[in-house]
C-alpha positions in Angstrom: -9.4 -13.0 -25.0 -11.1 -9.7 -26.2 -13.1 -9.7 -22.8 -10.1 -9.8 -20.7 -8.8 -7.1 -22.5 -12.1 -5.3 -22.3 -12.3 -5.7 -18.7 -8.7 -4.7 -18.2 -9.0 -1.5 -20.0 -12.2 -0.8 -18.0 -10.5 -1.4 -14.7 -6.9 -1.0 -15.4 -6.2 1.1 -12.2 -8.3 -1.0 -10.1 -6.4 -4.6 -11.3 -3.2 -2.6 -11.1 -3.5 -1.7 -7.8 -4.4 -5.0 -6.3 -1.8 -6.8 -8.4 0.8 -4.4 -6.7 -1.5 -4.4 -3.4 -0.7 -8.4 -3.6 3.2 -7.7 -4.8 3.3 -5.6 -1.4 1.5 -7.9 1.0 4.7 -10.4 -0.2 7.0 -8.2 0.3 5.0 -6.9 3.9 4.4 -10.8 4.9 7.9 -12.7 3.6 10.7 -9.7 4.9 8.1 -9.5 8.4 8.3 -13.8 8.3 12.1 -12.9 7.9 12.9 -10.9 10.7 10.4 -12.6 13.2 10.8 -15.9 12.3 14.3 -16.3 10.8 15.5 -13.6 13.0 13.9 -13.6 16.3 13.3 -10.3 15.8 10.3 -8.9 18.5 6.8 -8.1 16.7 7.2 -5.0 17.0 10.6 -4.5 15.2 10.0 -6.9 12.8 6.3 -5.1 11.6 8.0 -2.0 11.7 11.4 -2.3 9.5 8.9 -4.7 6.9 6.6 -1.6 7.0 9.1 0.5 5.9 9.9 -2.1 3.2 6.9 -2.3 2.1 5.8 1.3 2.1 8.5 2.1 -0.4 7.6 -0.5 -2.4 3.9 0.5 -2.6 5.4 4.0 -3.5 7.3 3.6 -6.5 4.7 0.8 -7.9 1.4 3.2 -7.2 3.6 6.2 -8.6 4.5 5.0 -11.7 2.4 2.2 -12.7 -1.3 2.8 -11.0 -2.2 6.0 -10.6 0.9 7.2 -13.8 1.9 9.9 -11.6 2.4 13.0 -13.6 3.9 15.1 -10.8 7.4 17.0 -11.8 7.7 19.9 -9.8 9.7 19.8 -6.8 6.4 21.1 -4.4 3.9 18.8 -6.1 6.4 15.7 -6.1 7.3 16.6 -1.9 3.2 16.9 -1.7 2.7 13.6 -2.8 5.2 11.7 -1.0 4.3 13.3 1.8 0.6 12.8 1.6 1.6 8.7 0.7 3.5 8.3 3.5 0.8 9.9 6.1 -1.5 7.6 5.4 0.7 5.0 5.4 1.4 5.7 8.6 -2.1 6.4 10.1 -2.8 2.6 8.6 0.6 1.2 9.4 -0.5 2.6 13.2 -3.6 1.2 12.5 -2.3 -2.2 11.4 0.3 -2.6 14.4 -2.5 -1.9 16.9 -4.6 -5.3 14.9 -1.5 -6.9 15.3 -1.0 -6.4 19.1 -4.6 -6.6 19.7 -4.2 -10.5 18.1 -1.1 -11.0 19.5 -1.4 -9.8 22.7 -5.3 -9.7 24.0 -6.1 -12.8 22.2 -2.9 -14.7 22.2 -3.1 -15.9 18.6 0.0 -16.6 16.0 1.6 -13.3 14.9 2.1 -13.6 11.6 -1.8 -14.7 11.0 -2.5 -11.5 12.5 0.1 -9.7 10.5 -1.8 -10.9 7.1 -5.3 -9.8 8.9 -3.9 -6.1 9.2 -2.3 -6.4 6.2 -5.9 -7.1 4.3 -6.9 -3.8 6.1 -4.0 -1.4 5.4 -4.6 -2.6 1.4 -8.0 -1.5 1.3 -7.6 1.5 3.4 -4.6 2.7 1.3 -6.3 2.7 -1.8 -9.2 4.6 -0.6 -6.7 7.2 0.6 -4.9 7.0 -2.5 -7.7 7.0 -4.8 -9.6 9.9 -3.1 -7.1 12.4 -2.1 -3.4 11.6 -2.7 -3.6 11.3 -6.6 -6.5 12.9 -7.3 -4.8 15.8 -8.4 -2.9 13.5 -10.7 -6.2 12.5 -12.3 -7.5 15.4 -12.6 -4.5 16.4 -14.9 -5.2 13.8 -17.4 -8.9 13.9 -17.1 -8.5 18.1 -18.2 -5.4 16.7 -21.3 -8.3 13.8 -22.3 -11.0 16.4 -22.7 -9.0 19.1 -24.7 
């Protein structure tokens, strides 16, 4: 038991965000199942709207529980959302246009290519969140650790 602890502690942020990078595949894959499969919905509107879902989701999980924002102010708080959702979109882009290419060049199942783009928009948004949208934030406690 101590060396699941250990190795929590030493990668707290890291488990974290792929425990909530999991929670938000669900919540990407069942509401985009949903509305394509329940609903009839087109791709398209379907990946969309679950994007959307799933975006805010990722937010308020990677805010408070990954990364422990620290962020107050009004500027820094509009900063970060901001920054979160722009590269949220660039890989939500990036994720429709692996979900057309699999639906539409190689006429395969939709939602096997929605989990495929899903896999990359995970990865991609951490990167983006680890290395510029709350580094700031790190940098905070880092400077509060050291003094």
């Amino acid at each position: 038991m101590e060396r699941i602890i250990a190795f929590y502690k030493k990668y707290e942020e890291s488990v974290l965000y792929l425990f909530f990078g999991g929670a938000t595949f669900v919540v990407s894959v069942v509401t985009y199942a949903l509305f394509s499969a329940v609903l009839h919905w087109t791709y398209t509107l379907a990946y969309v709207v679950s994007w959307f879902l799933a975006v805010f989701f990722a937010y308020v999980t990677n805010r408070i529980w990954v990364f422990k924002s620290e962020v107050r102010n009004k500027a820094g708080l509009l900063r970060e959302i901001w920054q979160f959702y722009l590269a949220r979109i660039v890989t939500g882009v990036i994720g429709w246009l692996i979900l057309m290419f699999g639906v539409n060049l190689l006429h395969q199942n939709d939602l096997i290519w929605n989990g495929i783009q899903n896999i990359f928009v995970i990865i991609s948004n951490y990167v983006l969140s680890k290395l510029y949208i709350f580094k700031e934030v790190e940098e905070v406690i880092e400077d509060k650790i050291n003094k």
